[in-house]
C-alpha positions in Angstrom: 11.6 -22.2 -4.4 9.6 -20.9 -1.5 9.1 -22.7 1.9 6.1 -24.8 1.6 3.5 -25.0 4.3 2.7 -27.9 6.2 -1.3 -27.1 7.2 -4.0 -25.8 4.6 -3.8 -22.2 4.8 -0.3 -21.7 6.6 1.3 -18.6 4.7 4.0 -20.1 2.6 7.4 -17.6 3.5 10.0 -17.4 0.6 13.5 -18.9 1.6 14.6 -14.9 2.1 11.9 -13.9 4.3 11.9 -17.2 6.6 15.3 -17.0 6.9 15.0 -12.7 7.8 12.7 -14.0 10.5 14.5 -16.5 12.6 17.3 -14.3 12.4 15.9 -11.5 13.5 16.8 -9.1 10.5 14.1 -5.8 9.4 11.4 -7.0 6.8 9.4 -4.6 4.7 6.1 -5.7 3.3 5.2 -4.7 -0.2 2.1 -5.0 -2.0 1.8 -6.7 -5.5 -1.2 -5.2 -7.3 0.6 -2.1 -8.2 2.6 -5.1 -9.8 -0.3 -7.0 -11.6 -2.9 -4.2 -11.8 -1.2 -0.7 -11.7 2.1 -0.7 -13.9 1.9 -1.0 -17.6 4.4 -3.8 -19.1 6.9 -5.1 -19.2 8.1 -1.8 -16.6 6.0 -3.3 -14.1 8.5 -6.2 -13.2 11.6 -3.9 -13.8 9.5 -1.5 -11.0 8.8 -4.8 -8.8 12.4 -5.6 -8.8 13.4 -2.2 -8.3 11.4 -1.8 -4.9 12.9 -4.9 -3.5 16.2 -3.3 -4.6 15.5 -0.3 -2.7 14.7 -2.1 0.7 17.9 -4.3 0.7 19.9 -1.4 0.1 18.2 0.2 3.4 18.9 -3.5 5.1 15.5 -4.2 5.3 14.5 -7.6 3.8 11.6 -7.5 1.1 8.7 -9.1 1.4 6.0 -9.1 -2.1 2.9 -10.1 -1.4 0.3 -12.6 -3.9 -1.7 -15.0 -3.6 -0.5 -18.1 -5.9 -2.4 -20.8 -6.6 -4.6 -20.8 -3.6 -1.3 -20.3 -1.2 -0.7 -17.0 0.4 2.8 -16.1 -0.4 4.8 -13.8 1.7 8.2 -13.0 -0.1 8.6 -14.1 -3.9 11.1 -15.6 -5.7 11.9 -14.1 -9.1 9.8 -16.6 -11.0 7.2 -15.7 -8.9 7.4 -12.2 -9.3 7.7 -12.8 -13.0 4.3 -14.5 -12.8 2.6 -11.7 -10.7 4.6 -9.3 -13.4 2.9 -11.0 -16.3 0.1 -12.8 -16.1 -2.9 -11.1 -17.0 -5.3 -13.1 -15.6 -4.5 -12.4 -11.9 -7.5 -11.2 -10.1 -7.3 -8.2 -7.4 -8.0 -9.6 -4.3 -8.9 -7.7 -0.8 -9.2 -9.2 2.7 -12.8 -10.6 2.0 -11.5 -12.2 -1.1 -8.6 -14.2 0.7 -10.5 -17.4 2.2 -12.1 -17.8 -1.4 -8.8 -17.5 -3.3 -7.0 -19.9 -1.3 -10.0 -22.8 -0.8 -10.2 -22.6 -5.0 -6.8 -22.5 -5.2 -7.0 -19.1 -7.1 -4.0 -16.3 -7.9 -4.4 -12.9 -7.2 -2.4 -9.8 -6.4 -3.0 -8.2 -2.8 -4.7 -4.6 -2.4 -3.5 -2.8 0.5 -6.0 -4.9 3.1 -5.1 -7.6 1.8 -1.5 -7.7 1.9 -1.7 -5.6 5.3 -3.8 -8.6 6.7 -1.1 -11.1 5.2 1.6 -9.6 7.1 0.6 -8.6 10.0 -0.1 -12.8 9.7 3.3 -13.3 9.4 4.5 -11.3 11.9 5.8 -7.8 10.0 5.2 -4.8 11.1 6.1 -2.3 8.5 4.3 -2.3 5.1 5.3 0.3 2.2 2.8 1.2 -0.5 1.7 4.2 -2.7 -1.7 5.9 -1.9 -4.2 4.0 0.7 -8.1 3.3 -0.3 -10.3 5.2 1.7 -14.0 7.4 1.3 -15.0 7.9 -1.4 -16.8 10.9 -3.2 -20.5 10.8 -2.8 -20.4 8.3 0.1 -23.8 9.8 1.2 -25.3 8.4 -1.5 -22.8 5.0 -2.2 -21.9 3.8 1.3 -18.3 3.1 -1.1 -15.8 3.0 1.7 -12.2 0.7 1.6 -12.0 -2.0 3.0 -8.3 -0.7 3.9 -9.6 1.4 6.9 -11.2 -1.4 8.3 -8.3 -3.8 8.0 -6.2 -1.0 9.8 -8.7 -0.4 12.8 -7.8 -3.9 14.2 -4.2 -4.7 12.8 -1.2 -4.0 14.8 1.2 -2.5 11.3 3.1 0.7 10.3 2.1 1.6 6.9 4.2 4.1 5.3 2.1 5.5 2.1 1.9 9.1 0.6 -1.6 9.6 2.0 -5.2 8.3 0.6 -5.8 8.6 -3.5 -6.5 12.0 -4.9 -9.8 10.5 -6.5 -11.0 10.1 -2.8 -12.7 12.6 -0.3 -9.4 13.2 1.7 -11.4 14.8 4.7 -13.8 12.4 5.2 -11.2 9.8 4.9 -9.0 11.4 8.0 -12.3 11.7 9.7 -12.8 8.3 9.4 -9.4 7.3 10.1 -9.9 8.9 13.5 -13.0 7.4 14.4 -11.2 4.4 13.7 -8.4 5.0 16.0 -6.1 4.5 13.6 -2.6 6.7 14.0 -1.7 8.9 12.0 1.4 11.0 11.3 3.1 13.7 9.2 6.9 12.3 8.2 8.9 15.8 8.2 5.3 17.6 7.5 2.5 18.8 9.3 0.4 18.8 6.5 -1.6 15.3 5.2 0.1 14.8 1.8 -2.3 14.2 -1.6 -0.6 11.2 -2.7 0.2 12.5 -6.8 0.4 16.0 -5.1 3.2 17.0 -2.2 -0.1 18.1 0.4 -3.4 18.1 0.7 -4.3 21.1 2.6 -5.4 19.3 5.4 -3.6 19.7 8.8 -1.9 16.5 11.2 -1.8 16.7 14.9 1.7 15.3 14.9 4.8 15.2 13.0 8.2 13.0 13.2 11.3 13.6 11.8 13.1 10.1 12.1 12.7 6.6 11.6 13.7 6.3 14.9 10.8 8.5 15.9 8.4 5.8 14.2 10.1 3.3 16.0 9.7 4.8 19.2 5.9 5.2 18.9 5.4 1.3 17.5 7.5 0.2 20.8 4.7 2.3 22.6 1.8 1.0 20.9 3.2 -2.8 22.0 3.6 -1.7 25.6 -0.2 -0.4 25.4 -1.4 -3.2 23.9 -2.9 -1.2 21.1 -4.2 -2.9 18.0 -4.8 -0.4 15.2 -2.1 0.5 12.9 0.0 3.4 12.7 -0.5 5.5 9.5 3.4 7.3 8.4 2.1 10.0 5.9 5.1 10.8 3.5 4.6 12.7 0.7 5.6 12.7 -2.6 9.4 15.7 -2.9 7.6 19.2 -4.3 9.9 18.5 -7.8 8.7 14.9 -8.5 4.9 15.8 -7.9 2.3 16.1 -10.4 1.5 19.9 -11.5 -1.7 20.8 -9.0 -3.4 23.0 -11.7 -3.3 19.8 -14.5 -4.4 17.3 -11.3 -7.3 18.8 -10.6 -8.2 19.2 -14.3 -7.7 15.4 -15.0 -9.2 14.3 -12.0 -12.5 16.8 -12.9 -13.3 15.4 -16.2 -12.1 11.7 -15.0 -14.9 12.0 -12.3 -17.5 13.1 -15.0 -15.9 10.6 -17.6 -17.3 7.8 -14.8 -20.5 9.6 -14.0 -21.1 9.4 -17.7 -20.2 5.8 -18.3 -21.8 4.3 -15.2 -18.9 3.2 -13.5 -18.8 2.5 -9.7 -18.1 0.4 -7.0 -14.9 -1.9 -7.9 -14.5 -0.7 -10.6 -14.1 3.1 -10.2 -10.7 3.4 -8.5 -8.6 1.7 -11.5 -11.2 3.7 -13.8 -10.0 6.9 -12.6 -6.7 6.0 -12.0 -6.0 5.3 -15.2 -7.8 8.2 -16.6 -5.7 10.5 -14.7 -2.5 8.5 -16.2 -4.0 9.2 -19.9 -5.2 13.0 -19.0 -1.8 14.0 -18.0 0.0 12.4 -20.6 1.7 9.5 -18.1 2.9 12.5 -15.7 0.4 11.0 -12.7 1.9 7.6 -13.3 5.6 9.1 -12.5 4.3 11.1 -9.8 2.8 7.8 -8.3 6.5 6.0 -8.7 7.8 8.6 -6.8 5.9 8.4 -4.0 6.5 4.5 -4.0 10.1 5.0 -3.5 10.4 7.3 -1.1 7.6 5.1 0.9 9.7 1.7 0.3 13.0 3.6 0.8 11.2 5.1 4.4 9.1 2.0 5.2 12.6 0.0 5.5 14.5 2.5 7.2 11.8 2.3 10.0 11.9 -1.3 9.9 15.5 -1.2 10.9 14.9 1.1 13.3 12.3 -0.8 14.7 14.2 -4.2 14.8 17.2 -2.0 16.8 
């Protein structure tokens, strides 16, 4: 049973994750609509359980992110992570979304702003997650940008991910990540990765090799008061990625699969997500897995680091 809050709209921390934080021990935010909104089931809970798995065994403490009920929960017990697992009526909720949810008392996973938002509330600094939101293609004509840059331009967190989506315009996206002063760095690469692929093609200014590295800068970011996060690009291993010549077929007739059925805005990202899954026969949906492991698996060594 998770700790209940004692003012309207206090985060409500799970027994696990209040007790990581009075006694000082590593805690590794994870998102939950990869959970609810990205995982067929029943794997999706086995997958949610295995990523908590993977942080305790790095002696970082787990931390899921939902919304339940109009409470914002930081660290889930397993009922709870059984709800988020299976309920199907679970709504996807951003950082905009947050003061609605909880004053209607609405459930929702947490996009990558959202749960960023959440922890950085709660006092984590590390968050672990697949592939971040970013530009999207035609943004000339759209305006379609994240909301997870913005979130990351004024919130003081480490988030370990395997780049921005394939479906996105990757340069514009590290363009806009550096207007936002938001950090960014290659983890053992000098090249951004390309999330279901190992790289992009597109150069980093600076690599680390360490956790201890990562730790090193976040220390530096406290002392200079800066409030942006740090951005840990690790990419997918070469031998788990998805085959580059079958990507960028999938992702070329997903793109003109929503140009032909009028899909946009909102709706576009888990359109061409899934496309990609079906177009390569479930191979982009491994590829994505893989990346999510290494990330939690890195994500907690860093917290560690960071909490030495």
């Amino acid at each position: 049973m998770s700790t209940q809050p004692t003012t309207p709209g206090e985060l409500r921390l799970s027994p696990e994750v209040a007790r990581a934080r009075r006694d000082g021990t590593p805690v590794l935010a994870l998102e939950s609509t990869i959970i609810a909104h990205g995982l067929p089931r029943p794997r999706n809970r086995e997958v949610a359980r295995e990523l908590e798995a993977i942080a305790r065994e790095e002696g970082a403490c787990p931390a899921t992110v939902a919304v339940l009920d109009g409470v914002a929960h930081v660290g889930l017990d397993d009922d709870e992570l059984a709800r988020v697992a299976e309920d199907t009526t679970l709504r996807k909720l951003g950082t905009r979304d947050l003061p609605v949810a909880l004053a209607l008392g609405a459930s929702g996973a947490t996009t990558v702003s959202a749960t960023a938002w959440l922890a950085a509330a709660a006092g984590i600094r590390v968050f672990a997650t697949g592939g971040l939101g970013g530009v999207h293609r035609g943004f000339a004509e759209t305006f379609d940008e994240s909301a997870d840059l913005g979130v990351l331009s004024h919130t003081r967190l480490t988030v370990v991910s395997a780049g921005v989506k394939s479906i996105l315009d990757v340069p514009a996206t590290l363009e806009r990540l550096e207007s936002l002063s938001v950090t960014v760095v290659g983890f053992a690469t000098a090249i951004f990765p390309g999330f279901y692929l190992h790289s992009s093609g597109r150069p980093l200014d600076w690599t680390v090799h360490t956790p201890a590295e990562v730790a090193g800068i976040m220390h530096q970011q406290d002392a200079l008061h800066i409030g942006s996060a740090l951005l840990v690009a690790n990419p997918v291993p070469e031998a788990e990625q998805l085959d580059p010549e079958l990507h960028d077929r999938a992702l070329a007739e997903a793109l003109a699969g929503a140009e032909r059925d009028g899909v946009t805005g909102q709706r576009l990202t888990p359109y061409l997500l899934a496309a990609l899954v079906q177009a390569t026969g479930g191979a982009a949906l491994e590829a994505n897995l893989a990346a999510v492991r290494g990330n939690v698996r890195l994500g907690a060594r860093i917290a560690v680091a960071f909490a030495r």
